[in-house]
MDAnalysis code that builds the backbone (N, CA, C; Angstrom):
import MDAnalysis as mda
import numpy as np

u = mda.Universe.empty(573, n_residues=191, atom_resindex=np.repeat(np.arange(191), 3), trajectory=True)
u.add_TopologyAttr("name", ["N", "CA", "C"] * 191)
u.add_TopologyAttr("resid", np.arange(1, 192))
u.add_TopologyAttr("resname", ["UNK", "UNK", "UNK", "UNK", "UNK", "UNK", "UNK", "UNK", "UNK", "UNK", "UNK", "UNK", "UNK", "UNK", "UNK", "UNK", "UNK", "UNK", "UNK", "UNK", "UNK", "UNK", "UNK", "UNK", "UNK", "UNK", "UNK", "UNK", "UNK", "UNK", "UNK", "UNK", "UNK", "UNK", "UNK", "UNK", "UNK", "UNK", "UNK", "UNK", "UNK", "UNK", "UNK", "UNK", "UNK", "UNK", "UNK", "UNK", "UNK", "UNK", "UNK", "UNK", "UNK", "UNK", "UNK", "UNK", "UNK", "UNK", "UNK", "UNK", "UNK", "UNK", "UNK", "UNK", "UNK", "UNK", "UNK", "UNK", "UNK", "UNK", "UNK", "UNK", "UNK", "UNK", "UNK", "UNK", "UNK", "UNK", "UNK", "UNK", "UNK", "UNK", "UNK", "UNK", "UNK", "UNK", "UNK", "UNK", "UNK", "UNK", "UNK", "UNK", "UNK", "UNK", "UNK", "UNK", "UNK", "UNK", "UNK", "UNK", "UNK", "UNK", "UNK", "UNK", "UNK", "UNK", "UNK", "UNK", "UNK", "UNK", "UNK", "UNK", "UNK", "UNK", "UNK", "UNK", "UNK", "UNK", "UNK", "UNK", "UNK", "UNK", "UNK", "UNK", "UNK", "UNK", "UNK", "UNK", "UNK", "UNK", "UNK", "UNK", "UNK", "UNK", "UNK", "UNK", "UNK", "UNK", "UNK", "UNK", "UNK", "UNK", "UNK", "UNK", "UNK", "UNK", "UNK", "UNK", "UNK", "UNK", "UNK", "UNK", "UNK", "UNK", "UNK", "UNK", "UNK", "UNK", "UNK", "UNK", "UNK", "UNK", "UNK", "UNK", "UNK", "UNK", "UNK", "UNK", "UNK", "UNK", "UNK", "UNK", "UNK", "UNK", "UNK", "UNK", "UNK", "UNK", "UNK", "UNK", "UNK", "UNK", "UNK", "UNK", "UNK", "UNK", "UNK", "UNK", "UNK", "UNK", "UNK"])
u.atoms.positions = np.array([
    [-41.128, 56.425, 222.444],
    [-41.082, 55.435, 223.499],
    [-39.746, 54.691, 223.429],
    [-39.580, 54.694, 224.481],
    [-37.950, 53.898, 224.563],
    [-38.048, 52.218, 224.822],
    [-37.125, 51.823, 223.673],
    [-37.164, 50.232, 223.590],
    [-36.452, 49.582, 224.583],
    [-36.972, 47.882, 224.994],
    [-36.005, 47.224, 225.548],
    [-35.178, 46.879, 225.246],
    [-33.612, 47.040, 225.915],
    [-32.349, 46.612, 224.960],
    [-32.549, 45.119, 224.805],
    [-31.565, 44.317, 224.214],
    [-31.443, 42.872, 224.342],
    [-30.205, 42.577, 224.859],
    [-30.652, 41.588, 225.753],
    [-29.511, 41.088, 226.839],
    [-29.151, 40.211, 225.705],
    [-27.447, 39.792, 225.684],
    [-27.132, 38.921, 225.239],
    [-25.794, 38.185, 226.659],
    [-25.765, 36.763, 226.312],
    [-24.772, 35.809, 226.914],
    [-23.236, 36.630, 226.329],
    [-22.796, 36.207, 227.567],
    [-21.241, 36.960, 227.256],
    [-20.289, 36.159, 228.247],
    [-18.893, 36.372, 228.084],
    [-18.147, 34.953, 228.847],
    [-18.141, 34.841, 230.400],
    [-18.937, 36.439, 230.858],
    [-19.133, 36.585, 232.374],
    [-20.713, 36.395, 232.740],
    [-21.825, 36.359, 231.710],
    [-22.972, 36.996, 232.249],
    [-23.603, 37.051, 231.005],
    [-24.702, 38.367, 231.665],
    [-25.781, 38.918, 230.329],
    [-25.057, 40.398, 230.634],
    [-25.016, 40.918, 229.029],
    [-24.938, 42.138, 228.920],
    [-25.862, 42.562, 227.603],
    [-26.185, 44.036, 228.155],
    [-26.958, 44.826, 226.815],
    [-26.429, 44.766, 225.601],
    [-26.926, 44.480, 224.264],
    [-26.378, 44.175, 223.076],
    [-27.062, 45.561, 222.620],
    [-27.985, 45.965, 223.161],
    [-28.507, 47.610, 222.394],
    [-28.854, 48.215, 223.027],
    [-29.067, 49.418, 223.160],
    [-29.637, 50.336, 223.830],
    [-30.867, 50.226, 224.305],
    [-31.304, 50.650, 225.315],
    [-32.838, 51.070, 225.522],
    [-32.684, 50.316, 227.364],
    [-33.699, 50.511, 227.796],
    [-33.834, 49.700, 229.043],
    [-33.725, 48.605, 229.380],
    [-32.782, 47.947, 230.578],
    [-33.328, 46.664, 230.877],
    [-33.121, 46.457, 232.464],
    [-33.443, 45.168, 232.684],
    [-33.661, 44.788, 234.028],
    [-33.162, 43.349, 233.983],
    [-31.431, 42.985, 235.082],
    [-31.354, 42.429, 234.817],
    [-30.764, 41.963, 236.411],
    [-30.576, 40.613, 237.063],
    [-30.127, 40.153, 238.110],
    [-28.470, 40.107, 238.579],
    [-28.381, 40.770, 239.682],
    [-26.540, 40.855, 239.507],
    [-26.442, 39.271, 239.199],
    [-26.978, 38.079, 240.052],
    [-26.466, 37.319, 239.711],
    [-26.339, 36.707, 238.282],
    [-27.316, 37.258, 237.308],
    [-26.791, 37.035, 236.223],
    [-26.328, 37.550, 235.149],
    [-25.760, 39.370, 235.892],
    [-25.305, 40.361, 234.359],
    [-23.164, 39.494, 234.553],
    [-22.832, 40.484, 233.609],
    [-21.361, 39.873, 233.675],
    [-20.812, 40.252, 234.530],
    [-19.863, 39.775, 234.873],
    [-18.823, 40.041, 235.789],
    [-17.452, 40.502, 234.875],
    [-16.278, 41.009, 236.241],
    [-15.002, 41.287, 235.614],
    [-13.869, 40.814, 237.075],
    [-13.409, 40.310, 236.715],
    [-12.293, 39.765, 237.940],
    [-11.266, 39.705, 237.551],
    [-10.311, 40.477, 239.190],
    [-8.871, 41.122, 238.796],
    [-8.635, 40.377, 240.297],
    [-7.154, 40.001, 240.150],
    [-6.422, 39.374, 241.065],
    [-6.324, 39.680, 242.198],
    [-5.702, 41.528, 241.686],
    [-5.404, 42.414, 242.921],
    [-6.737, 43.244, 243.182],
    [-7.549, 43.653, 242.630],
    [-8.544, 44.368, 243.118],
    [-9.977, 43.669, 243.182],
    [-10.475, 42.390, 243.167],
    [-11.608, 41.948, 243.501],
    [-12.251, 41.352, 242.603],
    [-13.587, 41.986, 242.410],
    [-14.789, 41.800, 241.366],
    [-15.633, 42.914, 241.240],
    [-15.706, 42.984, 240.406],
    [-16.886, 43.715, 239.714],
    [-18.300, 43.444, 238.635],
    [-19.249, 43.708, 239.087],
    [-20.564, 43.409, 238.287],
    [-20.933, 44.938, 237.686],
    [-20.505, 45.000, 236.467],
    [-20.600, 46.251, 235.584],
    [-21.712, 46.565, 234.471],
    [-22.754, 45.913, 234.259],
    [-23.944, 45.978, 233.945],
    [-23.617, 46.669, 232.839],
    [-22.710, 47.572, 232.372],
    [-22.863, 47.705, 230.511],
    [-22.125, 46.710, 230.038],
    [-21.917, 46.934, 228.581],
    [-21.259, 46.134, 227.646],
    [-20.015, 46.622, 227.417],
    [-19.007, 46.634, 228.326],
    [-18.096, 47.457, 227.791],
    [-16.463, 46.869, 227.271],
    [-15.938, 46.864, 226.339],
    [-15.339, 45.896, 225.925],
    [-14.460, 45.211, 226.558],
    [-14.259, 45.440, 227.757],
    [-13.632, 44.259, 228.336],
    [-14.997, 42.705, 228.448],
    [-15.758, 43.124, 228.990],
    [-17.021, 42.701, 229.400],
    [-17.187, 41.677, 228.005],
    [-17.295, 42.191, 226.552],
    [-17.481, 41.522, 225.300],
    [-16.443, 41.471, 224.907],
    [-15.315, 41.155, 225.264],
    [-13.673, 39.869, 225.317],
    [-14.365, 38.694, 224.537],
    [-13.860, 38.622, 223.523],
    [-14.553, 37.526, 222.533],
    [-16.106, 37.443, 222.056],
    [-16.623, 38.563, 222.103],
    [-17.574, 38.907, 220.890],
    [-17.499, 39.921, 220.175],
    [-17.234, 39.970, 219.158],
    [-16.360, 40.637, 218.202],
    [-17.536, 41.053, 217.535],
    [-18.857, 40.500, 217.303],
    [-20.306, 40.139, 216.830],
    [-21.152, 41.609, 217.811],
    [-20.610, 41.772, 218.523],
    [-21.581, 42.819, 219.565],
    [-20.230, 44.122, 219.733],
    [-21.446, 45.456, 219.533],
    [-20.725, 46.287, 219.734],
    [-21.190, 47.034, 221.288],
    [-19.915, 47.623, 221.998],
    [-20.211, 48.297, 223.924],
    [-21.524, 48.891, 223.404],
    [-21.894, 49.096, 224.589],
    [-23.124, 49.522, 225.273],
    [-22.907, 50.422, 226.453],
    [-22.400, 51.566, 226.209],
    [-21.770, 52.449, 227.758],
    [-23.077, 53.097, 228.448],
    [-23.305, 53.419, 229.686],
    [-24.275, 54.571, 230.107],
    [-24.218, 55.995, 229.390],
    [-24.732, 56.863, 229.373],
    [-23.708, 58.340, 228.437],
    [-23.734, 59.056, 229.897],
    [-24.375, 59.059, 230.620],
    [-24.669, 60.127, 232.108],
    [-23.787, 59.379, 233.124],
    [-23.878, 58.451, 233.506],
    [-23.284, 57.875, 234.612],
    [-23.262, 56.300, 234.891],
    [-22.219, 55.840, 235.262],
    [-21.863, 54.756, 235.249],
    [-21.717, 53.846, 236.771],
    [-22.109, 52.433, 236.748],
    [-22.376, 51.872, 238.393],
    [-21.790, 50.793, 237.460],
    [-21.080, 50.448, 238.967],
    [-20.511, 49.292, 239.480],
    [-20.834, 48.682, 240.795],
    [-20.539, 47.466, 240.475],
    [-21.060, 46.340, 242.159],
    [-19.854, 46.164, 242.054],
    [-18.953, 46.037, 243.372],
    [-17.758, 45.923, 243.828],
    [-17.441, 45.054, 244.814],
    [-16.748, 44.217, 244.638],
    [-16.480, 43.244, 245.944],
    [-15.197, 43.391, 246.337],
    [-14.784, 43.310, 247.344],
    [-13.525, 43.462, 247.946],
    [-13.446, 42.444, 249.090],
    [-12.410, 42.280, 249.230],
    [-11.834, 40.845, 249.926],
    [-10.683, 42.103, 251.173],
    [-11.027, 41.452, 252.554],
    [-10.383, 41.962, 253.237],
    [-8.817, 41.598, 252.735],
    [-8.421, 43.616, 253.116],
    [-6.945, 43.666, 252.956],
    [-6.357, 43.913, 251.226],
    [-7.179, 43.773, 250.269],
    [-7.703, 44.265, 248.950],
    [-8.313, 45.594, 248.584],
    [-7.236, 46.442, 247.805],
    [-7.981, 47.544, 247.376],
    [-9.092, 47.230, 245.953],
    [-9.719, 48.550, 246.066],
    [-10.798, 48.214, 245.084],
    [-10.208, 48.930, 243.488],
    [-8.986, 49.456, 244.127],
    [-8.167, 50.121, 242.455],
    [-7.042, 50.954, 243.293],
    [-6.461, 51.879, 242.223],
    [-5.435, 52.984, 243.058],
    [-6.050, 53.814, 243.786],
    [-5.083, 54.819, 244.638],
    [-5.873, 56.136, 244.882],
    [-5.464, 56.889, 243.778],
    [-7.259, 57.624, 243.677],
    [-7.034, 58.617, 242.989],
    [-7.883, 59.618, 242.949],
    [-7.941, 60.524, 241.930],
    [-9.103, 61.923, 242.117],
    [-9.838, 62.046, 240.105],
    [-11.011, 62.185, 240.116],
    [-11.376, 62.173, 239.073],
    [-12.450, 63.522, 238.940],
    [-12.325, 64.006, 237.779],
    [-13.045, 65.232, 237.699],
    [-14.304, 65.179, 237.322],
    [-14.957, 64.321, 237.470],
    [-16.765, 63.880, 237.698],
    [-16.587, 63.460, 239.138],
    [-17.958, 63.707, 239.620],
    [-18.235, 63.356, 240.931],
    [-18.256, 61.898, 240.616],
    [-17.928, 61.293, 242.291],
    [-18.090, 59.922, 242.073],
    [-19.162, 59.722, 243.714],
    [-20.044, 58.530, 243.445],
    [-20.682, 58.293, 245.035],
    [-20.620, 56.535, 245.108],
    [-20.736, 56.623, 246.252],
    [-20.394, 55.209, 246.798],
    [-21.371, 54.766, 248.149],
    [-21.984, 53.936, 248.101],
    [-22.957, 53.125, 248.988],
    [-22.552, 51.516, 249.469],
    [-22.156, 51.442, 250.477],
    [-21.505, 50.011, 251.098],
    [-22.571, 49.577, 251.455],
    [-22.726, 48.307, 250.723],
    [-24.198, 47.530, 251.052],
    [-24.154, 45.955, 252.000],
    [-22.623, 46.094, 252.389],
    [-22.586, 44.539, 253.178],
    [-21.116, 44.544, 253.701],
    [-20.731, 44.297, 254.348],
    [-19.478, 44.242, 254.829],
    [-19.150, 45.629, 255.741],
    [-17.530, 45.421, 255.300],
    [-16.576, 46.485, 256.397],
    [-15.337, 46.658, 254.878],
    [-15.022, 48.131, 255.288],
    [-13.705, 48.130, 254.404],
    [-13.330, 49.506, 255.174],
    [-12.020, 49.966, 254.189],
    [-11.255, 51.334, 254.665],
    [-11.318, 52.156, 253.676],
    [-11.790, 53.327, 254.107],
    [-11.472, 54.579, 252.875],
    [-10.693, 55.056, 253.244],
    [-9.579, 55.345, 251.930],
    [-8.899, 56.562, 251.982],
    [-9.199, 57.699, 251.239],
    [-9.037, 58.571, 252.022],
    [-9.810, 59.745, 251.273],
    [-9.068, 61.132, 251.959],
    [-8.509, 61.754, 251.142],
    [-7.758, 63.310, 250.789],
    [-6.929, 63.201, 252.569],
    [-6.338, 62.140, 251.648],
    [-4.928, 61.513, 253.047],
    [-5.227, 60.899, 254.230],
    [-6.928, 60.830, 254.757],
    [-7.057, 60.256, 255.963],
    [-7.520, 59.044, 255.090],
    [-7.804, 58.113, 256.839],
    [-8.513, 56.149, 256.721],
    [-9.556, 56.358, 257.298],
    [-10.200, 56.242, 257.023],
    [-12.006, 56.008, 257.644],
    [-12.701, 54.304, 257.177],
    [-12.945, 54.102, 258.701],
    [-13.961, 53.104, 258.556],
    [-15.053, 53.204, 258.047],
    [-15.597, 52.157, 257.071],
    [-16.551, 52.317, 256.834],
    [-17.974, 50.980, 256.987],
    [-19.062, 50.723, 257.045],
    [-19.513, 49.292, 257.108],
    [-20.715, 49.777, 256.656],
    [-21.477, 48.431, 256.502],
    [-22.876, 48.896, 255.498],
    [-23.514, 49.861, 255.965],
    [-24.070, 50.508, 255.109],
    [-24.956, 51.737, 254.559],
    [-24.410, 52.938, 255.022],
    [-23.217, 52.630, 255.057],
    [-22.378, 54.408, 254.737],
    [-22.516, 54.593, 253.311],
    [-22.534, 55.685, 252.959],
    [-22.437, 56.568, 252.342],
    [-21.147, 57.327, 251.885],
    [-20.886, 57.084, 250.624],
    [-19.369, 58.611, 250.433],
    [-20.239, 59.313, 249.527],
    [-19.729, 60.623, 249.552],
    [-20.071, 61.621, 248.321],
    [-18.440, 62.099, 247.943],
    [-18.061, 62.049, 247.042],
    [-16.666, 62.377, 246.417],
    [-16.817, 63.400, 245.050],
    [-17.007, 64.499, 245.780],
    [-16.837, 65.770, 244.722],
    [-15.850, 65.676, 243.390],
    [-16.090, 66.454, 242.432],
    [-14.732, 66.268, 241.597],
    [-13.315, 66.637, 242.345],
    [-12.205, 66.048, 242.338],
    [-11.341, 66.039, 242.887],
    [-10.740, 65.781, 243.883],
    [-11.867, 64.792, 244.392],
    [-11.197, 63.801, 245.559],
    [-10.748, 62.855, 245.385],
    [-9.598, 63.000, 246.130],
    [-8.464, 61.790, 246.376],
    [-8.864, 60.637, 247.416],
    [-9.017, 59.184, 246.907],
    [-10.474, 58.303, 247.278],
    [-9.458, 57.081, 246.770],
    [-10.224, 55.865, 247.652],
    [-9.695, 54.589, 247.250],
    [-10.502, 53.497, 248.576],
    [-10.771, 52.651, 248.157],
    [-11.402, 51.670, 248.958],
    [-10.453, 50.491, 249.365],
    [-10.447, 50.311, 250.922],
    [-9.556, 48.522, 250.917],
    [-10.417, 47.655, 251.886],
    [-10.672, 46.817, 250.911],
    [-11.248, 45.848, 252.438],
    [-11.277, 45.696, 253.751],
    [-12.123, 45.250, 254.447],
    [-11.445, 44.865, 256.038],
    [-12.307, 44.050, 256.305],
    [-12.417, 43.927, 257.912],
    [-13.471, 42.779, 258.415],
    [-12.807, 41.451, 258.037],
    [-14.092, 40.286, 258.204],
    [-14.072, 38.731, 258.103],
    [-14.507, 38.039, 256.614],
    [-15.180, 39.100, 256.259],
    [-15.713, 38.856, 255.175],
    [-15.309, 39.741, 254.049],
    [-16.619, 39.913, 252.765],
    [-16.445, 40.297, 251.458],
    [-16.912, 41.830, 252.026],
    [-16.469, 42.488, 251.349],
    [-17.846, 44.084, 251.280],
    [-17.705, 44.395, 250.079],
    [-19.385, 44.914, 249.948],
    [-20.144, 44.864, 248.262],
    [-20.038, 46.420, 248.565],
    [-19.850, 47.037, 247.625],
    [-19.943, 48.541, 247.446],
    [-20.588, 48.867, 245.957],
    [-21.641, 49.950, 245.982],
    [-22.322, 49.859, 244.770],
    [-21.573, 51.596, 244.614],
    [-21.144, 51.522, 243.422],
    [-20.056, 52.730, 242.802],
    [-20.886, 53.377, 241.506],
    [-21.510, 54.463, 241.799],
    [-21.248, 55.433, 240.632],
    [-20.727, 56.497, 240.504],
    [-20.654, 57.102, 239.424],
    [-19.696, 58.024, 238.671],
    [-20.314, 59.078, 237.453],
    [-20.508, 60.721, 237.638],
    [-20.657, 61.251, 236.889],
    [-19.791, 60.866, 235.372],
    [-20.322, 60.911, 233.961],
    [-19.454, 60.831, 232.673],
    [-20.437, 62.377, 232.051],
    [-20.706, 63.311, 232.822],
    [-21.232, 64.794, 232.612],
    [-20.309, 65.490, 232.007],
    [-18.610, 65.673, 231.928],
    [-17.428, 66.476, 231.680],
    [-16.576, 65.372, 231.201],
    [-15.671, 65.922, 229.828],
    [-14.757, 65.213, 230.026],
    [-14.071, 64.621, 231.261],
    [-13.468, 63.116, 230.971],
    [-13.104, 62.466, 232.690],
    [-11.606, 62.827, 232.299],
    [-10.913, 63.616, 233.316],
    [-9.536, 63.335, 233.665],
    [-9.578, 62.657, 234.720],
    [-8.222, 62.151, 235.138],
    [-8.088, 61.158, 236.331],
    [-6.574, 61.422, 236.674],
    [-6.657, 61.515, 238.084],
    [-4.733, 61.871, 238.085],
    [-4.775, 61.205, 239.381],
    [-3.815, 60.028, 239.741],
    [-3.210, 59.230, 240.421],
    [-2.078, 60.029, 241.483],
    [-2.278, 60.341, 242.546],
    [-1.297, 61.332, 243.342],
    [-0.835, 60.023, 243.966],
    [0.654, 59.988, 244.150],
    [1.951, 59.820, 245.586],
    [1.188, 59.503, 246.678],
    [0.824, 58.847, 247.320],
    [0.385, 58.363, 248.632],
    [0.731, 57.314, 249.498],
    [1.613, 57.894, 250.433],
    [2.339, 57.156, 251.411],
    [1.046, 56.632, 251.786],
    [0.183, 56.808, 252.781],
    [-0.899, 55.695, 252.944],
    [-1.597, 55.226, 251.963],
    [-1.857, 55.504, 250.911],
    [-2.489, 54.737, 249.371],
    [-1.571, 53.213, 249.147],
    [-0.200, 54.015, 249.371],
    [1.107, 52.671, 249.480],
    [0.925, 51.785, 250.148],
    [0.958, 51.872, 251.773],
    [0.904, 51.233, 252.582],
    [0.116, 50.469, 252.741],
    [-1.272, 50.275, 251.846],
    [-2.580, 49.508, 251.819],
    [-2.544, 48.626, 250.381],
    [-1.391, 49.630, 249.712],
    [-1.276, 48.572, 248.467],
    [-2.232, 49.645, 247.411],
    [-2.704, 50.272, 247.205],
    [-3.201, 51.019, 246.871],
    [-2.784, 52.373, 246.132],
    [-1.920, 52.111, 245.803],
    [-0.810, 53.695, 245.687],
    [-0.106, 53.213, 244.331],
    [0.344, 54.352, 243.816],
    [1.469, 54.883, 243.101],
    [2.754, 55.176, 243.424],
    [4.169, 54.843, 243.007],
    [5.665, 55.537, 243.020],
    [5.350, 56.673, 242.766],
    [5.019, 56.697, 241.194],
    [5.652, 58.358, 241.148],
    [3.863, 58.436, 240.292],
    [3.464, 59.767, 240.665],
    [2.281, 60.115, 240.333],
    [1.785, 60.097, 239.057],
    [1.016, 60.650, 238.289],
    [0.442, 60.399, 236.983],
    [-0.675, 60.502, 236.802],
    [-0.941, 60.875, 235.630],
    [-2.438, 60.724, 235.271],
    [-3.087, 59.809, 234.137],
    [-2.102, 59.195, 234.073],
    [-2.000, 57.728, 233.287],
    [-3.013, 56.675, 233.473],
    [-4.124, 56.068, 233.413],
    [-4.326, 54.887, 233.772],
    [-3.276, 53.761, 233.517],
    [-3.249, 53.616, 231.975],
    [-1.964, 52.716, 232.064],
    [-0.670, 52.931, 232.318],
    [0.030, 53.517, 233.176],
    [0.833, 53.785, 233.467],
    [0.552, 53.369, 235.138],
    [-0.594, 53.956, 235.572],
    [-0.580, 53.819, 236.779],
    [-1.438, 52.228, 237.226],
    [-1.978, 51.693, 236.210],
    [-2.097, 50.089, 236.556],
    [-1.261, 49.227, 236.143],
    [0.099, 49.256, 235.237],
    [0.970, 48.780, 234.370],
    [1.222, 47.461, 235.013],
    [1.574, 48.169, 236.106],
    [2.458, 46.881, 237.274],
    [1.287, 46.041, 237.470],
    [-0.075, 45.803, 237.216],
    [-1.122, 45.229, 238.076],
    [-1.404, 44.228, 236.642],
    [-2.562, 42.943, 237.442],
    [-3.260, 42.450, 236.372],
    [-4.389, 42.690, 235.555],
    [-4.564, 42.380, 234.553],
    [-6.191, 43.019, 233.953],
    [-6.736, 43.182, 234.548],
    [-8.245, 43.731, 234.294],
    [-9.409, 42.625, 234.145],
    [-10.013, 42.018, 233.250],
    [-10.367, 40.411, 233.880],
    [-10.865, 39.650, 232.831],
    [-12.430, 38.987, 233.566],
    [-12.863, 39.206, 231.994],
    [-14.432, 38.552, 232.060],
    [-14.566, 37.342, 232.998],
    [-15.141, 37.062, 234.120],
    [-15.180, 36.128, 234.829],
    [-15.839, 36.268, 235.786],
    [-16.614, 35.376, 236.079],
    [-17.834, 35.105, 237.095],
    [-17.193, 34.844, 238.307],
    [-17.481, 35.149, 239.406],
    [-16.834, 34.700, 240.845],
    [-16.890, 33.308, 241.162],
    [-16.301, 32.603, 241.458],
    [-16.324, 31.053, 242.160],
    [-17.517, 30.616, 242.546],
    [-17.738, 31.804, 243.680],
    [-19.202, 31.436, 244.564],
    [-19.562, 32.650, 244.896],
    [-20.700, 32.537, 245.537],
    [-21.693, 33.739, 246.068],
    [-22.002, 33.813, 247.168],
    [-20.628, 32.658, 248.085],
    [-20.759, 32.432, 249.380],
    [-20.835, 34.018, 250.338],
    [-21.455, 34.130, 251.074],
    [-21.136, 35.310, 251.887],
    [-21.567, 36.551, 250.942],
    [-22.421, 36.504, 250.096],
    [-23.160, 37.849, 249.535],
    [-24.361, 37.889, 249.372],
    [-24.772, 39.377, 249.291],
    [-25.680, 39.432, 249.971],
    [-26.930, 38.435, 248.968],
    [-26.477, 38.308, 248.108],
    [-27.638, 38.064, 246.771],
    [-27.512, 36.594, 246.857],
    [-26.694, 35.564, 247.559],
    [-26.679, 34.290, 247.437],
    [-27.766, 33.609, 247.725],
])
């Protein structure tokens, strides 16, 4: 029988301190907030997430990994890029732009992406408001990740100079992310 993990307090939230199941409220697992790309509610323990608990060791998914994503019109949600696990994506409130294998597609709640291994993918805000996008990600195969050249990836802010398969290389120029709860919960859906 599989145990309940234990949530513990962390400088964004609650995160899993052990394995096993839990059930926990976005509004109160941790958060991660980056300047240029939004927020995120990442529900493991993963060491950005436990940034000053040195006392608790990550807590990753082993199969697949979700994220809650907020994006602020005119804000990408990261670079473009292509990763060799499938990735899927469900817009649960708002409006934003995909880019995806060189085109822009609108998108607004309850679209749907399916992003095979090796699609070239990136999210940017739009609309008046926030849009929440709930993000998972096969971790089935080793993950490569390769960052391609994209004149429209650029143009949205979203892009790379010169290509790579670097994460740090290809976020270098950008700010962390750091453990941090959003301001407010004005305009979501969970407020």
């Amino acid at each position: 029988m599989v145990e309940e993990a234990h949530l513990e307090a962390v400088a964004s939230g609650l995160a899993p301190a052990s394995g096993g199941w839990f059930v926990v409220n976005v509004r109160d697992a941790a958060w991660l907030t980056n300047d240029a790309f939004g927020l995120r509610c990442v529900f493991e323990a993963s060491p950005r997430v436990l940034a000053g608990r040195t006392d608790l060791e990550p807590q990753r998914f082993a199969d697949v990994g979700f994220t809650l994503a907020v994006l602020v019109p005119g804000r990408p949600s990261g670079l473009y890029h292509a990763e060799s696990n499938q990735e899927n994506f469900l817009v649960l409130a708002g409006e934003c732009r995909l880019l995806i294998a060189g085109e822009e597609r609108p998108l607004r709640a309850w679209d749907f992406v399916h992003c095979p291994p090796g699609t070239e993918h990136v999210f940017v805000g739009a609309g008046d408001g926030p849009c929440v996008i709930f993000m998972t990600g096969g971790r089935t195969r080793e993950r490569h990740i390769d960052y391609p050249r994209s004149e429209l990836a650029l143009g949205h802010g979203a892009g790379v100079e010169r290509e790579t398969s670097s994460p740090a290389d290809a976020y270098g120029p950008f700010p962390h992310w750091r453990p941090e709860r959003p301001e407010s919960w004005e305009g979501m859906p969970w407020a």
